[in-house]
C-alpha positions in Angstrom: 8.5 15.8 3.0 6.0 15.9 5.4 2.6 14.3 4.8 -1.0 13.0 6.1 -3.3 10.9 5.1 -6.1 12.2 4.4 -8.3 10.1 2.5 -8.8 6.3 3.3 -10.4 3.3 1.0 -11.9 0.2 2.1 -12.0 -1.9 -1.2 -9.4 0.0 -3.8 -11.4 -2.4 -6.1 -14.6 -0.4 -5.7 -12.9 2.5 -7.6 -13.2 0.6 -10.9 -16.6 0.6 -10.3 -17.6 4.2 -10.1 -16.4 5.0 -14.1 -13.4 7.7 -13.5 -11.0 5.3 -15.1 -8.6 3.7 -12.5 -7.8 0.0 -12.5 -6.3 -1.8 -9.2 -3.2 -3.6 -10.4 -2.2 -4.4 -7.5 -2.5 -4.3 -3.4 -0.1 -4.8 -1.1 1.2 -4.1 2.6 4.3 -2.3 3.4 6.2 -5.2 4.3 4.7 -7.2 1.3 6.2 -4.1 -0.5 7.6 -4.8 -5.0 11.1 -5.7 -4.8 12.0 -2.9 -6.6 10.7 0.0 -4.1 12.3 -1.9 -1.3 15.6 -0.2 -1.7 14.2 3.6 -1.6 12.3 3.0 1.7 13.7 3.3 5.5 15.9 0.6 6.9 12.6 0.1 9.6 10.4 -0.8 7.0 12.9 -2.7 5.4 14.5 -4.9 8.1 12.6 -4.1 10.7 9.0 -4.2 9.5 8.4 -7.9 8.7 9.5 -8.7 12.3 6.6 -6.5 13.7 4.5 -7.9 11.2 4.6 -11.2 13.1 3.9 -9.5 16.8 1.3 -7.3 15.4 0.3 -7.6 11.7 -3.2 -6.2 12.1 -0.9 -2.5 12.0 0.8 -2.9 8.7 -2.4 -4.7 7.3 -4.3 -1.2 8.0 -2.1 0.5 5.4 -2.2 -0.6 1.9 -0.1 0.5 -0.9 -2.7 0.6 -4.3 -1.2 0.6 -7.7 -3.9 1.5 -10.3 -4.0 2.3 -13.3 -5.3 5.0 -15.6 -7.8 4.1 -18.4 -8.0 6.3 -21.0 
């Protein structure tokens, strides 16, 4: 699958503020990644990724992973 991103956020937060629903559960970096997910991603990020992380942290930190959740 081949993909972009496109669209970039600051403070996932500030979406709760702007009333279209959404609720940050959680925020975390790729190596900081739920146990669970772990398994499904590539061996780099897996092994490999929290041994960048110490060389050059300010990389991974510049790409969050945002779980929110949908009011109704």
């Amino acid at each position: 699958m081949a993909a972009r991103m496109q669209w970039a956020c600051d403070d996932p937060r500030a979406l709760e503020t702007r009333n279209v629903g959404l609720r940050l559960l959680e925020s975390r970096s790729f190596p900081q990644t739920q146990p669970g997910l772990r398994p499904r991603m590539p061996f780099a990020f897996r092994f490999l990724a929290p041994l960048v992380m110490l060389h050059n942290g300010k990389w991974f930190d510049a790409y969050k992973v945002n779980l929110l959740q949908v009011e109704t």
